[in-house]
C-alpha positions in Angstrom: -15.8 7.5 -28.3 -13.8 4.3 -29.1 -13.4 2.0 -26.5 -10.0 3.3 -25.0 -11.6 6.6 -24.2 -15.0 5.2 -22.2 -12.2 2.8 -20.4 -10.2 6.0 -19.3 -13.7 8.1 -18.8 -15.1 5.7 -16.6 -11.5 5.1 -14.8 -11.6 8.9 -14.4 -15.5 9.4 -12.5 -13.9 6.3 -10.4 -11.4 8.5 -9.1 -13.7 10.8 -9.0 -16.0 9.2 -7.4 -13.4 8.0 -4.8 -11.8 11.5 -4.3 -15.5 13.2 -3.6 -16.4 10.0 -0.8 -12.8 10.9 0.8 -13.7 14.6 1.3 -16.8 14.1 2.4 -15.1 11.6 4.7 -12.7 14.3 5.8 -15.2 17.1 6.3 -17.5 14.7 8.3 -15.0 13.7 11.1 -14.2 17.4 10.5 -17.1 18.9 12.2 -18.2 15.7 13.9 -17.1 16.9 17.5 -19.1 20.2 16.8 -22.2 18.2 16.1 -21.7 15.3 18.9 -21.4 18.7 21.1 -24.5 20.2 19.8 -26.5 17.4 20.3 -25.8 16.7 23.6 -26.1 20.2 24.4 -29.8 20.2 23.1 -30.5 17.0 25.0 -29.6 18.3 28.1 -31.8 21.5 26.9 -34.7 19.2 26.8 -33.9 17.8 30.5 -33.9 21.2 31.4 -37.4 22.1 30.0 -38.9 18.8 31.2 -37.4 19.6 34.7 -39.0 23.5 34.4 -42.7 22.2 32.9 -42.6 20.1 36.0 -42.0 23.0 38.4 -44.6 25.1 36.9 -47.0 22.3 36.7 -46.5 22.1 40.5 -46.8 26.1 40.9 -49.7 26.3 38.9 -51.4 23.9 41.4 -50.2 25.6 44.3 -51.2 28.9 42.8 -54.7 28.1 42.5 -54.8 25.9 45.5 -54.4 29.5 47.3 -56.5 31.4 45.3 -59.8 29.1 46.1 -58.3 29.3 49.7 -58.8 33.2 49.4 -62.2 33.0 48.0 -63.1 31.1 50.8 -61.8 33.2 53.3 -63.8 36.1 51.8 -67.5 34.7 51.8 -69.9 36.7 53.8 -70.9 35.8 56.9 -74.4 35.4 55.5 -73.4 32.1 53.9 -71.5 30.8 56.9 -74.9 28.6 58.4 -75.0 27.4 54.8 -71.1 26.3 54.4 -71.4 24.9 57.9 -74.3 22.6 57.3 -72.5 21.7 54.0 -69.6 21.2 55.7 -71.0 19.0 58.3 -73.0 17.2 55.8 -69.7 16.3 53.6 -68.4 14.9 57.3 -70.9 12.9 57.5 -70.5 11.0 53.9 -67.7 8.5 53.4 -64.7 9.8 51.0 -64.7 8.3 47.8 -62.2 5.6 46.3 -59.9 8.1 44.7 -59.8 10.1 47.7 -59.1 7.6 49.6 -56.3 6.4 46.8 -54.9 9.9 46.6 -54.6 9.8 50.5 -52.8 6.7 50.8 -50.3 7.6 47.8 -47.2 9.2 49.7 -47.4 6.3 52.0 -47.5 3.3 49.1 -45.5 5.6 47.0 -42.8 5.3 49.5 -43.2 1.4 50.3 -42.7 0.6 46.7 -39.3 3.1 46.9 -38.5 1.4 50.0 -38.7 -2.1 48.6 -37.4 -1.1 44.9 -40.7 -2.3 43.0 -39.3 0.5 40.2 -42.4 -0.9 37.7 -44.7 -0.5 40.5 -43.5 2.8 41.3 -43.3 4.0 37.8 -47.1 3.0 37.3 -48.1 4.7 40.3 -46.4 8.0 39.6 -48.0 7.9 35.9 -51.7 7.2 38.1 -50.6 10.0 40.0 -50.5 12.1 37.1 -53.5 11.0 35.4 -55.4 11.4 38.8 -54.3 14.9 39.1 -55.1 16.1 35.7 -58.4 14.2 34.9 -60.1 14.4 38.7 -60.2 18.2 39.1 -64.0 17.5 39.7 -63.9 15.1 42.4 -60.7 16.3 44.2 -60.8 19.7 46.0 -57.9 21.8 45.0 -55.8 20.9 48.2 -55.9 17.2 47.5 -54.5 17.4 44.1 -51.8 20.0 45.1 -50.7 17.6 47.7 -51.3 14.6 44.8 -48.7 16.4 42.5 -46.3 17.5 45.4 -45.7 14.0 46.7 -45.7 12.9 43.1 -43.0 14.8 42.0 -41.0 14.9 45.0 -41.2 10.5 45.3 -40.4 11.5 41.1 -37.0 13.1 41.8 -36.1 10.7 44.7 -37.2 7.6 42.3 -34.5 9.0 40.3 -32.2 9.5 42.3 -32.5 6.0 43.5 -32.2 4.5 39.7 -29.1 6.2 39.2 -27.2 5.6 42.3 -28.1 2.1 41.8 -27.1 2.4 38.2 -23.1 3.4 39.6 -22.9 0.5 41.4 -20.3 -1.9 39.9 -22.6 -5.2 40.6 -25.5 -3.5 38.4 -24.9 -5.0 34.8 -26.7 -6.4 32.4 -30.4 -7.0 32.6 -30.2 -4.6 35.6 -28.7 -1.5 33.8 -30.7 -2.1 30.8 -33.8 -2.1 33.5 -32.4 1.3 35.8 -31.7 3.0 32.0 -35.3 2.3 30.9 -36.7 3.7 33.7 -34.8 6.7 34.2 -36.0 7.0 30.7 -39.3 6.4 31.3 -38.9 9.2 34.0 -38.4 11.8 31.5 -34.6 11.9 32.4 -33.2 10.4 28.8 -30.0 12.4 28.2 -28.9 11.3 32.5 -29.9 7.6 31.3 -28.1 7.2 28.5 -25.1 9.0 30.0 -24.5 6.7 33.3 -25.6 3.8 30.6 -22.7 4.6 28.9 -20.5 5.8 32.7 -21.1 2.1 33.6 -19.8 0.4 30.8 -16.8 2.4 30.5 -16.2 1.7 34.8 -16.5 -2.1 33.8 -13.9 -1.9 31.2 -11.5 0.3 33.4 -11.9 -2.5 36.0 -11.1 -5.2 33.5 -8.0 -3.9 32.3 -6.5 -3.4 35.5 -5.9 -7.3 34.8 -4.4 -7.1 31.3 -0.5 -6.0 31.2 2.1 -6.2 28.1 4.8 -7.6 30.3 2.9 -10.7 31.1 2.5 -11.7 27.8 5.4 -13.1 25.4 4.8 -10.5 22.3 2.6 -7.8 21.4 -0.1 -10.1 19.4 -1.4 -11.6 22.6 -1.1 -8.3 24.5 -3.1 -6.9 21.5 -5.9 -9.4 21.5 -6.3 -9.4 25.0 -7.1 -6.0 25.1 -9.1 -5.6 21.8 -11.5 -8.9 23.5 -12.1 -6.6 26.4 -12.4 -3.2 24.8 -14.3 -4.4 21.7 -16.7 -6.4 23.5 -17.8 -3.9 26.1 -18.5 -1.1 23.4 -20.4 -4.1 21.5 -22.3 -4.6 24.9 -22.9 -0.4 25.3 -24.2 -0.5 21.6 -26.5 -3.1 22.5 -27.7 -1.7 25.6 -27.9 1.9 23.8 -30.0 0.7 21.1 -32.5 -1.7 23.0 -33.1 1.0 25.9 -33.2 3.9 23.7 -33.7 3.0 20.0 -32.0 4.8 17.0 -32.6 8.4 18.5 -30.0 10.6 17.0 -29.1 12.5 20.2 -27.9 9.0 22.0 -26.7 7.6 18.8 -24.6 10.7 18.5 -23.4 10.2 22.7 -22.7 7.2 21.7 -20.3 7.2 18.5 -18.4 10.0 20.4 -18.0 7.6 23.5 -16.9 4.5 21.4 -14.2 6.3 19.4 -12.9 7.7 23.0 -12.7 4.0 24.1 -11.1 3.1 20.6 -8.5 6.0 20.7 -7.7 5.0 24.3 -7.0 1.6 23.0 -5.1 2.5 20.0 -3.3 4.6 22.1 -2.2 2.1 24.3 -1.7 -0.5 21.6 1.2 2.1 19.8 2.6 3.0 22.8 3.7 -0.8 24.6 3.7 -2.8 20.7 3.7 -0.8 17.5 6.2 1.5 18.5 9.0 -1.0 19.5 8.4 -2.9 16.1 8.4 0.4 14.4 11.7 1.1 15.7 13.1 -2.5 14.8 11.7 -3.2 12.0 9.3 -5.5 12.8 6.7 -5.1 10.1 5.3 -9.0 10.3 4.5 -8.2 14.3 2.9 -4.9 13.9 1.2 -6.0 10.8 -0.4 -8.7 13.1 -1.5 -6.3 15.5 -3.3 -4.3 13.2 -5.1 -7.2 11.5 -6.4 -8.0 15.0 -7.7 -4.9 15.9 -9.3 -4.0 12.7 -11.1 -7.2 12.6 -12.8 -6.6 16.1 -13.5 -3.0 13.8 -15.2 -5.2 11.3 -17.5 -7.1 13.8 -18.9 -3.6 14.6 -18.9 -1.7 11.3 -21.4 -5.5 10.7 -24.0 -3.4 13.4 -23.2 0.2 12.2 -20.6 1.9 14.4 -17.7 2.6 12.1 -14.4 3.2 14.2 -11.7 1.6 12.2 -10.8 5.6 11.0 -9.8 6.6 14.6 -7.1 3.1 14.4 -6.1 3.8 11.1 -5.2 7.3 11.8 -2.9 6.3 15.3 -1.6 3.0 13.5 -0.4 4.4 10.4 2.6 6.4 11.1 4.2 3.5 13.0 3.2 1.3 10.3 5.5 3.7 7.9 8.0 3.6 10.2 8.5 0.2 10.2 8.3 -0.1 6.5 10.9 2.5 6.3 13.0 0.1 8.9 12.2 -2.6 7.0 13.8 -1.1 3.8 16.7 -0.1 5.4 17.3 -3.4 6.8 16.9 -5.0 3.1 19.4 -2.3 2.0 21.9 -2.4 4.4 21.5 -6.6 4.7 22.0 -6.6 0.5 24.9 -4.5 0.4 26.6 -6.1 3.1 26.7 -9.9 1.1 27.1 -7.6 -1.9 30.4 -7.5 -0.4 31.5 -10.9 -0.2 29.6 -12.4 -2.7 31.9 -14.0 -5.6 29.0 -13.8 -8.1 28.7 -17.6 -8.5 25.0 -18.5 -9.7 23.5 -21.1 -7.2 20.1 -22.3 -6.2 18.6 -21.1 -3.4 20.6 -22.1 -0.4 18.7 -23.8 2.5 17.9 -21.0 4.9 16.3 -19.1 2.2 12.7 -20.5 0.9 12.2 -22.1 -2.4 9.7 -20.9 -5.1 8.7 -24.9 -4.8 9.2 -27.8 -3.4 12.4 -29.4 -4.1 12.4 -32.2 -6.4 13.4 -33.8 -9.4 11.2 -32.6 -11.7 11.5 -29.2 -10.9 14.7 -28.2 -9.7 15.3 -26.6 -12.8 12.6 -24.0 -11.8 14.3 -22.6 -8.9 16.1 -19.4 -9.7 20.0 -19.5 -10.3 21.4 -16.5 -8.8 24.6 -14.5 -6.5 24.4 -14.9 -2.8 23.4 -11.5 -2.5 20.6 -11.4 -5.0 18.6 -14.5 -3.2 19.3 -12.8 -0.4 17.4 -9.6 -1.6 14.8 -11.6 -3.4 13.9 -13.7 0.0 14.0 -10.4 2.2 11.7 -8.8 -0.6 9.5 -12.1 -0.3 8.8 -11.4 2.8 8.1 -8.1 2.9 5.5 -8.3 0.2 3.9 -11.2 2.2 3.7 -8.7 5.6 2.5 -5.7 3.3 -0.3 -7.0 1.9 -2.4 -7.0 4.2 -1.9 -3.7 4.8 -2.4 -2.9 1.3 -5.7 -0.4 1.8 -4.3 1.5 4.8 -3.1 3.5 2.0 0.5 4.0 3.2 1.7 6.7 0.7 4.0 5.1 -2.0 6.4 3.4 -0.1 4.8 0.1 0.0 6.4 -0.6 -4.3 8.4 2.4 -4.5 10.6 1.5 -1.7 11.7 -1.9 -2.9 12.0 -0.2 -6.6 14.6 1.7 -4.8 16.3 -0.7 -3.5 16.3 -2.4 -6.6 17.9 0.7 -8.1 20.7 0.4 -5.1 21.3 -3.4 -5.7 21.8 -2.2 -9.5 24.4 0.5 -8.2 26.2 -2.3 -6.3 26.2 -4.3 -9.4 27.1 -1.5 -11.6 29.9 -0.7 -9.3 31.2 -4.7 -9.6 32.2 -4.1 -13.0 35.6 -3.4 -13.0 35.3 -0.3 -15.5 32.9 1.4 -13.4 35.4 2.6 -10.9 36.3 5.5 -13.2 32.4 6.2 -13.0 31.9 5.9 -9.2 31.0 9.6 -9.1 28.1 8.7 -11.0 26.5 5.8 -9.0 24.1 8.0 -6.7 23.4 6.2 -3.1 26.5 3.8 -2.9 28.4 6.0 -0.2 31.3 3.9 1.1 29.5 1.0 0.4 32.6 -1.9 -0.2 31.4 -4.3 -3.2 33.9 -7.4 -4.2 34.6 -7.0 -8.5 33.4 -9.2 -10.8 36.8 -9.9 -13.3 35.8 -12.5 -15.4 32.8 -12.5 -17.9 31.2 -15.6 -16.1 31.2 -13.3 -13.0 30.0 -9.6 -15.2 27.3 -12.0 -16.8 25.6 -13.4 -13.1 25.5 -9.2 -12.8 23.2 -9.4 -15.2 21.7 -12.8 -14.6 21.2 -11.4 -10.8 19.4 -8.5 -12.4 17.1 -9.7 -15.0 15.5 -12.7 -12.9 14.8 -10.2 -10.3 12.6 -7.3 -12.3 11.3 -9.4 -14.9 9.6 -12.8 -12.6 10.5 -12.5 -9.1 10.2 -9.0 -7.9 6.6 -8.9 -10.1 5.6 -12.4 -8.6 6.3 -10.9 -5.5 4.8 -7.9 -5.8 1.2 -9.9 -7.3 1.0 -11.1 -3.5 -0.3 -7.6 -2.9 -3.8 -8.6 -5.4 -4.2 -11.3 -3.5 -5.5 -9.7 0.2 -6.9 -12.8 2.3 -10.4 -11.7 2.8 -10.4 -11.9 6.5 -8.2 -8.7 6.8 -8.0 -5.0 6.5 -9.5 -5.2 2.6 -12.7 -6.1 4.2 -13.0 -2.4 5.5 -11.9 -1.1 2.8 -12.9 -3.3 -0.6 -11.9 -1.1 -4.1 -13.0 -2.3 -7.0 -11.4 0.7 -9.1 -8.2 0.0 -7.2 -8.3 -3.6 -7.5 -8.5 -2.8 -11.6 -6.3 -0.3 -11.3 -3.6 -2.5 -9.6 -2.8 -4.6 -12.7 -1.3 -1.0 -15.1 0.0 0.1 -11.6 2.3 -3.5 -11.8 2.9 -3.2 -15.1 4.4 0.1 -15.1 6.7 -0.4 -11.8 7.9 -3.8 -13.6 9.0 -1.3 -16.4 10.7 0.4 -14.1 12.7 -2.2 -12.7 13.4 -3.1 -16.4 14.7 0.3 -16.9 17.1 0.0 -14.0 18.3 -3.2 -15.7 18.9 -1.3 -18.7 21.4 0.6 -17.0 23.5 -2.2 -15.8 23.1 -3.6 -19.5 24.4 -0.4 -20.8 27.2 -0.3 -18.7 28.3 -4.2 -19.1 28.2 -3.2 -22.9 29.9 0.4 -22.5 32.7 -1.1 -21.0 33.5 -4.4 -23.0 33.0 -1.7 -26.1 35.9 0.3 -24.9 37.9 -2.7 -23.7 37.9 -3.7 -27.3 38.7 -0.4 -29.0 41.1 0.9 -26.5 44.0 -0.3 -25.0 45.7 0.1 -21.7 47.8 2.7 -22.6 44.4 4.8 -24.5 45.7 4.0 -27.3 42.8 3.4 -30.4 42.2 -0.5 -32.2 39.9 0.9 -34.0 41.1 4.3 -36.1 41.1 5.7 -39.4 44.9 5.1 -40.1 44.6 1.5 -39.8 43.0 1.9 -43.1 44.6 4.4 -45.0 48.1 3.0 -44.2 47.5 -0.1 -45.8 47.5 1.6 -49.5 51.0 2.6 -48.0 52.6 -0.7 -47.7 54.3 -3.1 -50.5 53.6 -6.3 -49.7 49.9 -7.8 -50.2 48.2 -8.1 -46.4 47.1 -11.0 -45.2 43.0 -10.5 -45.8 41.3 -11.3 -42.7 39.0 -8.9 -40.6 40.7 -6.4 -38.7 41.8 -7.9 -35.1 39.2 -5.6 -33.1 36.4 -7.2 -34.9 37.6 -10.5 -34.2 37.9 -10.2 -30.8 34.1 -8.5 -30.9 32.9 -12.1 -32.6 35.0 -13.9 -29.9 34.2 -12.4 -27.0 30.2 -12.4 -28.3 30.6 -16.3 -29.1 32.0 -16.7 -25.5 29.6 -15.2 -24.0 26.5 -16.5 -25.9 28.0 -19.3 -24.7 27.9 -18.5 -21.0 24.6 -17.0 -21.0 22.7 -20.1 -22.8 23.4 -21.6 -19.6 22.7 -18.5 -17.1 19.9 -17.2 -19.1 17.8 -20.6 -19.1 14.3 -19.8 -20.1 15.1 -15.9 -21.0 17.2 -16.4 -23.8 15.7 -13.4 -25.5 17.3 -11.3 -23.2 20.8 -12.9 -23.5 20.3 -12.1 -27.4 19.5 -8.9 -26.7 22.5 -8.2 -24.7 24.9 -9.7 -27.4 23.3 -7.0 -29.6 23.7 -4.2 -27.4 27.1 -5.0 -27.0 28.0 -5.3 -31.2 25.6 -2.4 -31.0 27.9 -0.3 -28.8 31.0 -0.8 -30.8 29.6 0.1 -34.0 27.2 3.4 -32.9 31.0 4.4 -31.6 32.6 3.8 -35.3 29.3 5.4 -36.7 30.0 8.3 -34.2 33.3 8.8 -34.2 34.0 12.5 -35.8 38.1 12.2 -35.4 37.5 9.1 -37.6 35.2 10.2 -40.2 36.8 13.4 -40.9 40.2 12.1 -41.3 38.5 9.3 -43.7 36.7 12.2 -45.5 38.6 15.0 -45.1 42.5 13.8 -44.1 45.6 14.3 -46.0 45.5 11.2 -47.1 42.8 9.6 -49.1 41.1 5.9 -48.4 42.9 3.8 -51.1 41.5 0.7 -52.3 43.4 -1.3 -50.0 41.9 0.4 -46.9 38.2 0.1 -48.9 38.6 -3.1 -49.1 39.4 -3.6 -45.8 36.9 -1.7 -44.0 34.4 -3.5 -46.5 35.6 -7.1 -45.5 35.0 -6.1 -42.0 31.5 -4.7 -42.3 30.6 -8.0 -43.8 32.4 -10.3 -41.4 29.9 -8.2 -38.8 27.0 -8.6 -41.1 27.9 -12.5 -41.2 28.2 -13.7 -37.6 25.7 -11.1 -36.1 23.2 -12.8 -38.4 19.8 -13.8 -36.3 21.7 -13.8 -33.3 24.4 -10.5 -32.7 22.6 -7.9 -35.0 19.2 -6.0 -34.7 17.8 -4.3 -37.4 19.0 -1.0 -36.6 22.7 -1.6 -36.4 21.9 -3.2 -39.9 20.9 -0.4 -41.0 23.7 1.5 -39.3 26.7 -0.7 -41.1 24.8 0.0 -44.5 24.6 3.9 -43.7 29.0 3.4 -42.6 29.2 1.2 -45.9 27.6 4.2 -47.9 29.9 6.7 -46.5 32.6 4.9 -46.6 32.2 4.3 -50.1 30.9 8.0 -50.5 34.8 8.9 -49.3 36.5 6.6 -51.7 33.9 8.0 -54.7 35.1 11.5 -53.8 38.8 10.6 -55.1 37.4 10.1 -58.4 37.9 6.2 -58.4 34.8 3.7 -58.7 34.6 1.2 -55.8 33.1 -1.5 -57.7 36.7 -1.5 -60.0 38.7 -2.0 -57.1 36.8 -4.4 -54.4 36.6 -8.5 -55.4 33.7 -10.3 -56.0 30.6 -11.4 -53.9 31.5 -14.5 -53.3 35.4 -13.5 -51.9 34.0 -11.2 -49.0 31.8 -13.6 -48.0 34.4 -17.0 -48.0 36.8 -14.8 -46.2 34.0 -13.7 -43.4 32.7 -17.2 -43.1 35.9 -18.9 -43.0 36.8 -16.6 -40.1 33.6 -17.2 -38.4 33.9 -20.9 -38.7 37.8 -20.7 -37.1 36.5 -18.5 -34.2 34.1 -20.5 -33.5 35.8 -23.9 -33.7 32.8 -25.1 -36.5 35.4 -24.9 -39.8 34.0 -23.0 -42.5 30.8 -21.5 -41.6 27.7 -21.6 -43.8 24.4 -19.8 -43.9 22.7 -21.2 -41.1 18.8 -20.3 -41.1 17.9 -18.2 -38.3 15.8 -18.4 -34.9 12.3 -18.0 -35.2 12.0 -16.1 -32.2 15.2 -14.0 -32.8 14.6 -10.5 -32.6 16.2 -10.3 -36.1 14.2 -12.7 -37.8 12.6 -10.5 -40.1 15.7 -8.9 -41.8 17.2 -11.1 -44.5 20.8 -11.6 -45.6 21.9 -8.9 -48.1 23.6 -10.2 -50.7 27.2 -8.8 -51.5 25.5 -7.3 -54.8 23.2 -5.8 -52.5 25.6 -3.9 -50.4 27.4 -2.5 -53.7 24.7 -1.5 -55.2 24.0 0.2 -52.2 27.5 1.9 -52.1 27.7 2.7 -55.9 24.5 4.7 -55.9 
């Protein structure tokens, strides 16, 4: 495996890897509630059992408390002088310590109750126990049945005590920790744990009686008031929970289901008095803020274990599409509307809208030249980027890049639709509507079109767009941190900046379509550039006047203009203004290349090319070949003139004449082309001028005229 395919295999198990943690995710919280249920449902089993040992443990005792009592009662009367001597003896001696102890126990046991000494009474209960288990010897069988009695009863009222005092709203703190431990201690966990968790959630109730959206000026205070209170109380329940009662699962369980109640309660109320206002205005930055704020009181208890940022996530997410989708629609609607009444006048930004630096002299030449409405869009899109990003790992489908991508595609409509030849094509411009854009007439104008376009997709939408790789650490990507996605990220901006690079293609292509046609039709739809303007020329008797034919003068005109314009529009991105010029020389001759009505009546017409008409279309291939060189020409319509060269020399052969007996010299082409050039261009007579390094054309040499007739002739 090269190194391409262990790049893509190990991009592949990411995804992988990814996709398997996500369903396990999913079928967790799944069949979490079913599991949260179970366990309480086998804690409160184990109550139950504890509860019914008790009981028997009591019966048992009072069980065989009354079967000695019968034994007793059945002794013969023979033994009766012996049990009453016994008897009176055992009057006679002083009871022992722990009868005396086991006598006095209801009476202390209910002091201690009395004066809420809950240690005291917990020890004494446990010595109660002990006593009645380990002194079967020294107690008679009435004195520990009486033992456990007051034992358990003084048990049940201890706890009844503990939790009563446990509801009370004063009891916090050290005190509910203390009434938890010993309910606990008690043997009554699962009712511990329950009105732990019963008080905390009647102290937060209490404290947001105080906290109300209307008296606060916007949502981000409302929102942080409420996640101090709600966050910090389930922080102070997880404390309590885990001190009291350790990291048993049964009250970890109780307790994740009781914190992602009080989270979903707040979420709740969160989307219902902020998110869903800004959702419906628009208002990403304010929701945005919102959401930071609550997931990072999230983070400070995913730090201690108790993840509950999914049950947020899952309430804040559809408002947070919502108000993107606003958000969009305002940048739409705000674009098209100075769309039109922009006059397509390239300007720095204007004051209102925020510079890509600070204004100075030394770099005022880096701030972007473009239309009203393009800063416009470019500023709108700044900002949305900026209130996205940290957002970026809520995962919010693919409208975070594909939405402005669209709206990218709609500004290129509008701009499409500003060229006055696209009217004929308005059925073709999907997502205009009645959208009203003012028309660019002049080239200056149908160049900033372009201008407006290409310093969008190719460095400020991207630049934009790189603010989403760039998550402060402090927010959501915290929760969330993606090292495949961060890698991932890079080819994901590479291939939507192609796509905005595409859409540019589009407006290119139709800039070029329609300046094509312009020169080859006329108003009337009439043809510049047909066969007969050749073969008529064999007809005439006077010698013409050899200069290239009017069409292709006009083509180097309107090229020398523009290259012109655009040296000053496309500062920095001059490749691109080359590569227009070429398109546009491309288009004109791809239509002569492809034009069947001309060919066949060149080939196949009544009347044949005559040497005249060769000669002609010859002088103006080369004047093509001469001012398109290293700046006007690629390498394919090179080839393309040679392959039109061939054929039309191909034609001319088929009359049984040799073209190379009828044309002039090298040297005569070339002086009339470059004297041409040099006149359009207001330079004199032009001469071979070296080429641009960096022109896209650079490789492909000048063909000499010899060259292009040994072409034809073979």
């Amino acid at each position: 495996m090269n190194e391409k395919e262990i790049r893509h295999l190990c991009s592949y198990l990411q995804d992988l890897k990814k996709a398997s943690a996500e369903e396990m995710r999913r079928s967790v919280y799944a069949n979490y509630a079913a599991f949260i249920r179970t366990s309480k449902e086998i804690s409160d089993l184990e109550g139950e059992l504890l509860s019914i040992r008790n009981l028997l443990n009591t019966q048992a005792a009072l069980i065989h408390g009354l079967s000695e009592g019968v034994q007793i009662d059945s002794l013969t009367s023979g033994t009766e002088g012996s049990t009453e001597e016994d008897i009176s003896n055992v009057e006679g001696q002083e009871p022992s310590e722990i009868q005396k102890w086991s006598a006095d126990f209801p009476d202390m046991l209910d002091v201690l109750l009395a004066e809420r000494r809950v240690d005291e009474a917990l020890d004494a209960l446990d010595e109660a126990e002990r006593v009645a288990a380990d002194r079967t010897q020294t107690l008679t069988t009435a004195e520990i049945s009486v033992l456990r009695s007051a034992a358990c009863d003084n048990r049940q009222k201890l706890a009844d005590q503990l939790a009563e005092a446990a509801c009370q709203s004063s009891t916090r703190g050290i005190e509910l920790r203390a009434a938890a431990s010993a309910l606990k201690r008690l043997g009554d966990g699962p009712r511990a744990h329950s009105l732990l968790l019963s008080a905390h959630n009647q102290r937060l109730q209490c404290n947001l009686q105080t906290i109300h959206p209307s008296s606060t000026s916007y949502g981000g205070a409302y929102t942080a008031a409420l996640a101090q209170q709600v966050f910090s109380v389930v922080a102070q329940a997880l404390s309590d929970s885990v001190e009291v009662f350790g990291d048993e699962s049964c009250y970890a369980s109780e307790l994740v289901t009781w914190a992602t109640q009080q989270v979903l309660s707040f979420a709740l109320l969160v989307k219902r008095h902020v998110l869903s206002s800004c959702a419906a205005a628009g208002g990403l930055r304010a929701a945005a803020e919102c959401v930071q704020i609550s997931i990072g009181h999230c983070s400070l208890l995913e730090a201690r274990g108790l993840s509950v940022s999914a049950v947020l996530l899952k309430q804040f997410k559809p408002s947070l599409e919502q108000a993107l989708d606003a958000n969009l629609r305002r940048i739409e609607e705000s674009t098209a509307a100075l769309a039109a009444a922009d006059n397509w006048t390239l300007t720095c930004p204007p004051n209102d809208i925020r510079p890509l630096a600070r204004s100075s002299v030394s770099n005022l030449a880096l701030q972007p030249k473009l239309s009203s409405s393009a800063h416009r869009f470019n500023s709108m899109v700044q900002d949305y980027f900026e209130d996205v990003a940290p957002l970026l790992s809520l995962q919010l489908g693919g409208s975070t890049m594909d939405g402005i991508a669209k709206n990218f595609s709609l500004y290129v409509n509008l701009l499409i639709s500003a060229l006055p030849g696209s009217m004929d094509d308005e059925a073709n411009i999907d997502g205009l509507g009645n959208k009203i854009v003012r028309m660019a007439v002049t080239e200056e104008q149908q160049l900033a079109l372009l201008a407006n376009a290409s310093l969008l997709a190719e460095e400020l939408l991207p630049r934009a767009a790189m603010k989403l790789s760039s998550i402060n650490q402090s927010t959501v990507g915290d929760l969330h941190r993606r090292g495949p996605d961060k890698q991932n990220r890079v080819p994901e901006l590479r291939e939507w900046k192609r796509k905005l690079q595409r859409m540019v293609d589009r407006l290119r292509d139709s800039f070029c379509r329609q300046h094509a046609l312009e020169l080859i039709f006329t108003d009337e739809g009439d043809t510049h550039l047909s066969a007969e303007m050749y073969i008529s020329m064999d007809n005439t008797v006077e010698e013409p006047e050899w200069v290239p034919s009017p069409i292709f003068q006009e083509l180097y005109a309107k090229l020398n203009r523009m290259a012109g314009v655009a040296a000053d529009m496309f500062v920095g991105r001059e490749r691109f203004a080359t590569l227009l010029m070429m398109r546009l020389t491309e288009a004109v001759i791809l239509w002569l290349s492809e034009d069947q009505a001309f060919w066949e009546e060149i080939e196949q017409g009544p009347k044949p090319l005559g040497p005249l008409g060769l000669q002609q279309f010859y002088l103006d291939m080369q004047f093509v070949i001469i001012f398109g060189q290293g700046r006007f020409l690629s390498r394919h319509v090179h080839q393309v003139i040679l392959d039109i060269i061939d054929r039309a020399m191909g034609a001319f052969s088929a009359t049984g004449m040799n073209p190379d007996s009828v044309l002039p010299g090298d040297d005569w082409f070339m002086d009339v082309a470059q004297e041409v050039v040099g006149m359009i261009s207001g330079r004199g007579r032009a001469v071979n001028v070296d080429r641009e390094i960096n022109s896209p054309t650079a490789s492909v040499s000048a063909h000499s005229m010899s060259s292009f007739r040994s072409h034809g002739s073979s």
